[in-house]
Each structure stands twice: as structure tokens, then as C-alpha cells.
C-alpha positions as CSV (number, residue, x, y, z in Angstrom):
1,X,-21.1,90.8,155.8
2,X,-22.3,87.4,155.4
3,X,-24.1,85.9,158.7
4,X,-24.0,82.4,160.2
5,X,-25.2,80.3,163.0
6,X,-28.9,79.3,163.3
7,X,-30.4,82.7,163.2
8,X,-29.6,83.2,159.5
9,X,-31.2,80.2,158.4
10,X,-35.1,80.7,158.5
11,X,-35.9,76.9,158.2
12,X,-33.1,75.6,160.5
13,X,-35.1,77.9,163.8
14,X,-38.4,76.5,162.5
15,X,-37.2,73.1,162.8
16,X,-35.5,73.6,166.1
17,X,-38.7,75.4,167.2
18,X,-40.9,72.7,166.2
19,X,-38.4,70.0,167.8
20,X,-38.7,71.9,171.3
21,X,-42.0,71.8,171.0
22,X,-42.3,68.4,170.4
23,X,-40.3,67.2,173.3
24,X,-42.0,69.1,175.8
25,X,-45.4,68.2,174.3
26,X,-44.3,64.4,174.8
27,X,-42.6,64.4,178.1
28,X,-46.4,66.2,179.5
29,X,-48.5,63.7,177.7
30,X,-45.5,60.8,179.2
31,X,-45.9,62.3,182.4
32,X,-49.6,62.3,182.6
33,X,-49.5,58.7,181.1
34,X,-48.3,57.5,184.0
35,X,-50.5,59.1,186.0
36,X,-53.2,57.6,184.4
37,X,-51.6,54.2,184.2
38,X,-50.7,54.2,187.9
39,X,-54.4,55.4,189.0
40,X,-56.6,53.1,190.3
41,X,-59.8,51.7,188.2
42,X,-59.0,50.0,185.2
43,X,-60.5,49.3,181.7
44,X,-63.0,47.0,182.8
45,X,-64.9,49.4,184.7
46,X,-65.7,51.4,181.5
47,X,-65.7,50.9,177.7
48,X,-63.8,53.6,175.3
49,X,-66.1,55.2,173.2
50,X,-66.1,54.2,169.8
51,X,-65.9,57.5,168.1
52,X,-62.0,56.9,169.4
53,X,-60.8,54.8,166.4
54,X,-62.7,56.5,164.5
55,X,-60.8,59.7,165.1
56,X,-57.7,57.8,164.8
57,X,-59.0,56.5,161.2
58,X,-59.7,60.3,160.8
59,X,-56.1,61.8,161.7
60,X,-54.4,59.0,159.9
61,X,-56.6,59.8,156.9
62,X,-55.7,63.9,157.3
63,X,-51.7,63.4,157.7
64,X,-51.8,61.4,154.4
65,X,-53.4,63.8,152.2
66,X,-51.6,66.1,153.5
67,X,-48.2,64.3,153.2
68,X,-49.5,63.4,149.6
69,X,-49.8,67.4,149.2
70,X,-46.8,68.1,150.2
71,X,-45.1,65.9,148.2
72,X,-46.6,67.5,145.4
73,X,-46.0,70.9,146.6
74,X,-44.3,71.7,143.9
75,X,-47.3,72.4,141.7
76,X,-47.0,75.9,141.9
77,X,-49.1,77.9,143.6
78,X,-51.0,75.2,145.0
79,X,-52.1,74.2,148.4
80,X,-52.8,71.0,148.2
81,X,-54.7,68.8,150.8
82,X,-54.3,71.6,153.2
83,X,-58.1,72.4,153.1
84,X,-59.2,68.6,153.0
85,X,-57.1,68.3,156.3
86,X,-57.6,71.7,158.2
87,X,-61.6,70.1,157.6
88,X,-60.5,66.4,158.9
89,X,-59.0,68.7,161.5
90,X,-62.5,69.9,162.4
91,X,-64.0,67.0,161.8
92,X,-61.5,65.5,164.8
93,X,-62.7,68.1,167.1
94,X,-66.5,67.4,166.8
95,X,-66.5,63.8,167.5
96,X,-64.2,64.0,170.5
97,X,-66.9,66.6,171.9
98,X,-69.1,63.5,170.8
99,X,-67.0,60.9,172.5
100,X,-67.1,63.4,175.7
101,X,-70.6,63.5,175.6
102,X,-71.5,60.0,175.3
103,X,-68.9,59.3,178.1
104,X,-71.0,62.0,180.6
105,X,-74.4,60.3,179.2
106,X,-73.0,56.9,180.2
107,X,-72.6,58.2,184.2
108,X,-68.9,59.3,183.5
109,X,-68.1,62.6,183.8
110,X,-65.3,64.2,185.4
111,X,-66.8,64.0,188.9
112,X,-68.8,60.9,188.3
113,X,-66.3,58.9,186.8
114,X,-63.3,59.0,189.0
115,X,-59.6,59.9,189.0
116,X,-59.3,57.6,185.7
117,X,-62.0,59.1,183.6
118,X,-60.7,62.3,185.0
119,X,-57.5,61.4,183.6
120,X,-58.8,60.9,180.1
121,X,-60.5,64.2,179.8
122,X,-57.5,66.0,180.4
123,X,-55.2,63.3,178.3
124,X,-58.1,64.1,175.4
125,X,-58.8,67.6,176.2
126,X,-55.1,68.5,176.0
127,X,-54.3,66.4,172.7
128,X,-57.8,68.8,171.2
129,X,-55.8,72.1,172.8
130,X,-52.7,71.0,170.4
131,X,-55.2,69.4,167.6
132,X,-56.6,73.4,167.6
133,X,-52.7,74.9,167.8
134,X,-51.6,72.7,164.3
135,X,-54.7,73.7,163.0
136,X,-54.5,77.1,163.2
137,X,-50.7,76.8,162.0
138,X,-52.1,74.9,159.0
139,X,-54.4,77.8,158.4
140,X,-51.8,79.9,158.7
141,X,-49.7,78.5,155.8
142,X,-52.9,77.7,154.0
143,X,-53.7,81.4,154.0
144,X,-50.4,82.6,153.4
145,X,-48.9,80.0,150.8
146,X,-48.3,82.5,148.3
147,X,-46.1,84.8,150.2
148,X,-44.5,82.9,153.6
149,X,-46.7,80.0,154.1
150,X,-44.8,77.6,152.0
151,X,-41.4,78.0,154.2
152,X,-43.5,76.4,157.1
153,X,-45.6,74.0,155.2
154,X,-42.6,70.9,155.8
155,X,-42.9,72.1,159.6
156,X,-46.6,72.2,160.0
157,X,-46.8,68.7,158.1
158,X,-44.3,67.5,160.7
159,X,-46.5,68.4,163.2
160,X,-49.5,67.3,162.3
161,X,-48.0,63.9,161.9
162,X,-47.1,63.9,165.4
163,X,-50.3,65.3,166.6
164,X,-51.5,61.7,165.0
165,X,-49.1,59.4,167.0
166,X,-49.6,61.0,169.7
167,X,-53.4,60.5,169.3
168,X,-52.0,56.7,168.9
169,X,-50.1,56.4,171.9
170,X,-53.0,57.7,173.9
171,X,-55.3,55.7,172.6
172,X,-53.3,52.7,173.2
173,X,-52.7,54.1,176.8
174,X,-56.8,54.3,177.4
175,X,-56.9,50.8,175.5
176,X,-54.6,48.7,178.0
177,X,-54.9,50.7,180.9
């Protein structure tokens, strides 16, 4: 007995999955944009650090090699780009830790700074949280390319290059708020 509907089609829930995801990831980071564009103290009172576009040069960098490796996923048995990004990844990680750190070294920390800075840490802090989540799902698939991994690898790329626009749109948001 043949079965249909969503269920029997591995790649159709991973999509789905990653779709859900996706929305509810951008309506928090919408919601909490507002908040931080609707909270007093503006721009002026504080410059961005720079290791910001940096790490925007740095995710825009990972997602294309590892578009480019998935478009040439078909070199079996390969897992191209995955390593160069998972370390791009980490590389992401370590300068916002940086960027936080040069913030609290400049009198803005979370307490110090006010409700705006405040906002920024958690905008930033909760775009690392899901920075950490693809990375560990690119490990995943990374690890496991042989047997499963390759099924997922169109879904994690997906991700990730969300993870990156995201990054975007909050940087923008910090920029002209």
C-alpha cells in the first residue's frame, strides 16, 4: 500500500519544517525591531562597532561557498564548502563576543547603556543563539553526508542563507535607528 500526503515525502516535512521555523524566527526578530525602533535614545548617542560589517562581509562570504558547494553537490561523496562555512560560522561567533566587548569597554553594557543598547544585545545575542542552531545542523549534515546528511544539505543551505539576511536586516535596524 502506497502512502501519500506530506508524511511520505522526507524532503516535503523538512521544507515545511524549516518554513515554520523561519516565520516564527522573523515575526520575533520583527517584533523586537520595533521595540528597539520605538525605544528612546537614538544612533547618535553611540557608534556601532565595526566588527558589525565585518561579520556581515563574513556571513555573506560563508552562504556563498556554501551555495557554490551545493551546487556542486554532485561530486560524489563530497562535502564541499561545508567545513570552510561551519569555520566562517565560528569565526562569526568570536567577533560578535568582540563587538560585545568593545561595546561594555566603551561604558555600554546592558545596564550602563540603556533600554537601546539593551535591545541590541538581545537582537545580537539572539541572532548568535540561531547562528549556533544552523551551525550545529550544518555539522550535522557535514558529519553525516554519506548516509542522511545530503537529504538536509538544500534545507540547511536555506537556512543559513536566511541566518545572513537576517544578520542584514538587523544591522540596518541598529544602522538607522
Amino acid at each position: 500500500m502506497e502512502r501519500s500526503g506530506i508524511g511520505s515525502n522526507p524532503g516535503m516535512v523538512n521544507k515545511l519544517g524549516i518554513w515554520l521555523l523561519m516565520i516564527t524566527i522573523t515575526i520575533l526578530f520583527g517584533s523586537l525591531g520595533l521595540g528597539f525602533m520605538m525605544t528612546d535614545g537614538s544612533s547618535a548617542d553611540f557608534s556601532l562597532p565595526k566588527i558589525f560589517y565585518i561579520n556581515t562581509l563574513i556571513l555573506i562570504i560563508s552562504s556563498f561557498l556554501l551555495h557554490y558547494g551545493w551546487l556542486n553537490r554532485i561530486k560524489k561523496g563530497k562535502t564541499v564548502m561545508l567545513w570552510p562555512t561551519l569555520g566562517l560560522g565560528l569565526v562569526f561567533l568570536v567577533c560578535q563576543v568582540l563587538a560585545w566587548i568593545q561595546l561594555y569597554s566603551n561604558g555600554l553594557g546592558i545596564k550602563e547603556g540603556g533600554l537601546k543598547i539593551s535591545y541590541l544585545y538581545v537582537l545580537t545575542g539572539l541572532h548568535g543563539l540561531h547562528i549556533i542552531g544552523g551551525l550545529l545542523f550544518l555539522l550535522y549534515v557535514t558529519l553525516n553526508y554519506q548516509r542522511k546528511g545530503r537529504k538536509y544539505l538544500e534545507t540547511a543551505v536555506f537556512f543559513w542563507h536566511f541566518l545572513g539576511v537576517l544578520w542584514i536586516y538587523l544591522l540596518l535596524l541598529m544602522t538607522i535607528s
